[in-house]
N, CA and C atoms as a LAMMPS dump frame, in Angstrom:
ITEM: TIMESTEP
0
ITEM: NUMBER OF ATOMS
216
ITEM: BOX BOUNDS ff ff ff
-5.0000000000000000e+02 5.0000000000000000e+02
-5.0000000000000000e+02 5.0000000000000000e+02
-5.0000000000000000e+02 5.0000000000000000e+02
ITEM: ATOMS id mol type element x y z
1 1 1 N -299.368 -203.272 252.089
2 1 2 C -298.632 -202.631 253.169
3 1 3 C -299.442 -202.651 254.468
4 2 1 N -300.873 -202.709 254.252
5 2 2 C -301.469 -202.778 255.39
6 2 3 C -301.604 -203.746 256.239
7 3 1 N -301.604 -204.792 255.843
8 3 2 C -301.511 -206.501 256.049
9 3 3 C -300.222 -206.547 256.818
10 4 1 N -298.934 -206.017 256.259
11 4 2 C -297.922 -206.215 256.753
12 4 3 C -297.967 -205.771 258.142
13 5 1 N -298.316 -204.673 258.212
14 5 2 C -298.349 -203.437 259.478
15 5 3 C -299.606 -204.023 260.435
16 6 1 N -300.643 -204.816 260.555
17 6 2 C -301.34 -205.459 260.733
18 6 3 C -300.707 -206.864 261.697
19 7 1 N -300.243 -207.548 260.603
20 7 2 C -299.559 -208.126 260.642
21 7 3 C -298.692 -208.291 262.324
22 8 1 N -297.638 -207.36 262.128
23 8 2 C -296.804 -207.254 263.355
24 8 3 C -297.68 -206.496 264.437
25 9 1 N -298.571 -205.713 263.598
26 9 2 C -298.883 -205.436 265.345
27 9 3 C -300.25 -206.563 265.749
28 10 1 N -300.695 -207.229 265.932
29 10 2 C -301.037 -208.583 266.252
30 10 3 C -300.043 -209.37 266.897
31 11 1 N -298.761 -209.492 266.145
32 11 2 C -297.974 -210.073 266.929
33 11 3 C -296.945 -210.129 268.078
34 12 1 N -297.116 -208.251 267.939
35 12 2 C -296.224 -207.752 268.424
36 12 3 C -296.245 -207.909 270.363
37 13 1 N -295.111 -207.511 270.951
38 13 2 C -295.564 -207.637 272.647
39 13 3 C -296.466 -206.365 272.73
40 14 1 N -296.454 -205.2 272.154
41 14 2 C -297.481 -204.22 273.253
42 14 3 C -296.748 -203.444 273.512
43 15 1 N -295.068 -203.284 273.483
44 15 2 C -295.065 -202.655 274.869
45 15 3 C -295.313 -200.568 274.137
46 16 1 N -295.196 -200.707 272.712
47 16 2 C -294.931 -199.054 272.306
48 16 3 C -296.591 -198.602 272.198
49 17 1 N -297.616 -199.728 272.245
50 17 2 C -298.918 -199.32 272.217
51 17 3 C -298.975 -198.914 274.068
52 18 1 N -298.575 -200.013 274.839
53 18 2 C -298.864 -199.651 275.739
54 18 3 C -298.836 -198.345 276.832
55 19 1 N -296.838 -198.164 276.338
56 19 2 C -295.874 -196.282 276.71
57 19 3 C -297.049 -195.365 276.395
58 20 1 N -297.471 -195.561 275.027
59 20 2 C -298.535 -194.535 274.579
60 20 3 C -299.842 -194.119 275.133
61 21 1 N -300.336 -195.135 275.807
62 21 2 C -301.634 -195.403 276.465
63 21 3 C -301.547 -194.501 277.537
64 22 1 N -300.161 -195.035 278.306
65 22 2 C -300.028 -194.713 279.092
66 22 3 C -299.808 -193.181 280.115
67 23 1 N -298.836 -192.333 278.466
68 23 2 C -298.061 -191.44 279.153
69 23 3 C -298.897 -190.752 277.718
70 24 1 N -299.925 -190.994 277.302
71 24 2 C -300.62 -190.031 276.283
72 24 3 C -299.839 -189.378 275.311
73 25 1 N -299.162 -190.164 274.591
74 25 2 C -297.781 -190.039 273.245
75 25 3 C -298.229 -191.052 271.936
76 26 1 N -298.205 -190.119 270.512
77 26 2 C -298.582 -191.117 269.596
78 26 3 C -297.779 -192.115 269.424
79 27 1 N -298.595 -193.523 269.321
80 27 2 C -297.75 -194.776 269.683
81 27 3 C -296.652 -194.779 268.215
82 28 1 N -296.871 -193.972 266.756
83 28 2 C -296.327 -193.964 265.984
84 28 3 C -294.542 -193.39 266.301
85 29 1 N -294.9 -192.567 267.059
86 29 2 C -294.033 -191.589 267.282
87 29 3 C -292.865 -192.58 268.32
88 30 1 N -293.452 -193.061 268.873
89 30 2 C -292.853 -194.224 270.111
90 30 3 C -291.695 -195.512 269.402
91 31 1 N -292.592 -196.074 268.424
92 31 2 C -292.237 -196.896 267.656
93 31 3 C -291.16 -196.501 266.294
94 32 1 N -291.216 -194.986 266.091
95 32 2 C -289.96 -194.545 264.959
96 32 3 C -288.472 -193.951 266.315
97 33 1 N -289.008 -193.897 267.229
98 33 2 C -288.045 -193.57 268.62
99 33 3 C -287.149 -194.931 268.325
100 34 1 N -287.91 -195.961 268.844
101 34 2 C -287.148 -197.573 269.115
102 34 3 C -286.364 -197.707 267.927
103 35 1 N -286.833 -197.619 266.709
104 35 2 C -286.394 -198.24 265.045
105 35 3 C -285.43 -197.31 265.047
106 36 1 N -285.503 -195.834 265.158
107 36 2 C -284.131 -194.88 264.965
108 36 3 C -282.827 -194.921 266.279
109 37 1 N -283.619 -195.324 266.968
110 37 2 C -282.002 -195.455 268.31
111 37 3 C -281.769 -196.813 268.121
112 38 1 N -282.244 -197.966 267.644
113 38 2 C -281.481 -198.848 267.752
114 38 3 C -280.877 -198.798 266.402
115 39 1 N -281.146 -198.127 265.138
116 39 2 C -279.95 -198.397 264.263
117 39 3 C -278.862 -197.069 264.884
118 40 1 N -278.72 -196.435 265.407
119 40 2 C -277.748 -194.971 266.204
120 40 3 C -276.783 -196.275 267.443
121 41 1 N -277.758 -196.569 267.76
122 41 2 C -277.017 -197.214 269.553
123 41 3 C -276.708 -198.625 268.988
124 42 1 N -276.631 -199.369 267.586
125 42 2 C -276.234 -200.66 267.431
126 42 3 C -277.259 -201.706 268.238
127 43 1 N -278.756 -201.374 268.223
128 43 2 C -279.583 -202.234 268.932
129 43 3 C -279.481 -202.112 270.669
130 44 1 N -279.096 -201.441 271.143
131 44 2 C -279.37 -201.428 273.095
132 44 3 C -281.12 -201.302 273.169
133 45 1 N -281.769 -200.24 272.54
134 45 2 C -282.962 -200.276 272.83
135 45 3 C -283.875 -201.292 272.841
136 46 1 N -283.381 -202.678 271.541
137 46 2 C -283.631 -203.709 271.633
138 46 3 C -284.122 -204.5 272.964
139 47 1 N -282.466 -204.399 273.53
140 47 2 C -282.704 -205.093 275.443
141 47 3 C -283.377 -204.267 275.867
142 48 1 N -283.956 -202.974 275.568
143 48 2 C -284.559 -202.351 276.452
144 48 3 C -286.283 -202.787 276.094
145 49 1 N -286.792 -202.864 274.962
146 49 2 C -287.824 -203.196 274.23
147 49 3 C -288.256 -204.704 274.862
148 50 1 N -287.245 -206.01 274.909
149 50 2 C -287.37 -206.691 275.505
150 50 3 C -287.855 -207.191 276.459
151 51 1 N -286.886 -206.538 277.554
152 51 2 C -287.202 -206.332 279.098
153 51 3 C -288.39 -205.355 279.289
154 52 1 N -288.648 -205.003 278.443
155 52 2 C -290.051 -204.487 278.864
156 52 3 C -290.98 -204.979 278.272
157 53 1 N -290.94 -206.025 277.695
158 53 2 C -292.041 -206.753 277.044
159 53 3 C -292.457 -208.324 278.202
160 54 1 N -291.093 -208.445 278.666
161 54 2 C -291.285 -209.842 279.664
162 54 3 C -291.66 -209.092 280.899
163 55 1 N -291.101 -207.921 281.599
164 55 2 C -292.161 -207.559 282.477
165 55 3 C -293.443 -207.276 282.744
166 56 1 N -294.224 -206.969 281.549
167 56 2 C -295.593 -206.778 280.777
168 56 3 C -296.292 -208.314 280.921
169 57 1 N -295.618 -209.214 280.741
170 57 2 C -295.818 -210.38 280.743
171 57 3 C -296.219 -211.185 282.094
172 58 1 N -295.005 -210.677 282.219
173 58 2 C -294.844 -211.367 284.208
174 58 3 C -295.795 -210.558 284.816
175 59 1 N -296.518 -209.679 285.096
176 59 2 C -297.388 -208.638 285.735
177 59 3 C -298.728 -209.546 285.006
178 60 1 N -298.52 -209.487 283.712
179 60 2 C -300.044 -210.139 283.805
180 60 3 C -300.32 -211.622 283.752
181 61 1 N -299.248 -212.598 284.047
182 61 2 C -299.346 -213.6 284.944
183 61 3 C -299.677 -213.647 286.076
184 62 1 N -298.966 -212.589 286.55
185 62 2 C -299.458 -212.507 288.494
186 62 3 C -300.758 -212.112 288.306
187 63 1 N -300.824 -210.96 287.234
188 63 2 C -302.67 -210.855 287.678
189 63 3 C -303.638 -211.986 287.688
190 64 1 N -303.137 -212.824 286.988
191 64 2 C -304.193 -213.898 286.51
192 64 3 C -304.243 -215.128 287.418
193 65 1 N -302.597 -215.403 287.953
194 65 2 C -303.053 -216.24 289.104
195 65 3 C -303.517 -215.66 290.356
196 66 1 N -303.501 -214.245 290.907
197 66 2 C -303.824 -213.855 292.021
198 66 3 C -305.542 -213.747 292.281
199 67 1 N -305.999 -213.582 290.847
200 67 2 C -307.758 -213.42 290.845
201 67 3 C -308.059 -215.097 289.916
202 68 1 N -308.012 -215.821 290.974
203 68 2 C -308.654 -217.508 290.801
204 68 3 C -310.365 -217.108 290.505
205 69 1 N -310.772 -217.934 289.68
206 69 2 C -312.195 -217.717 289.708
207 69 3 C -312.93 -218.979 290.491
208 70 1 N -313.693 -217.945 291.668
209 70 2 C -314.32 -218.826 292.355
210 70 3 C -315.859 -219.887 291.399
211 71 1 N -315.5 -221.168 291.971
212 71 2 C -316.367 -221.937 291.419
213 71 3 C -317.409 -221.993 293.21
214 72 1 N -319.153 -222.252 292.172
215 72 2 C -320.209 -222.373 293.56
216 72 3 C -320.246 -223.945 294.272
């Protein structure tokens, strides 16, 4: 079971570790939020999980092209 849980979060985008980091909420607690409203709401939180995983994304693209590493 641990492997499994391992597993996805390695693969996962970030974004219920990240809410947690952020707004100081156990990321467990974050992640049974998403799994219980999307079987209630028929998956909406899904698009919401999503779209917040490609904005996470896009932000740290821009970070990475905006700080070029200077060569001497």
């Amino acid at each position: 079971m641990e492997k499994l849980k391992l597993f996805f979060e390695e693969r996962a985008f970030g974004v219920c570790s990240r809410l947690g980091e952020k707004f100081n909420f156990p990321i467990d607690s974050i992640r049974l939020f998403f799994i219980y409203t999307s079987f209630i709401t028929m998956g909406s939180p899904v698009i919401i999980y999503m779209s917040m995983a490609m904005m996470m994304k896009i932000r740290k693209y821009f970070r990475k092209s905006n700080n070029p590493v200077l060569f001497d």
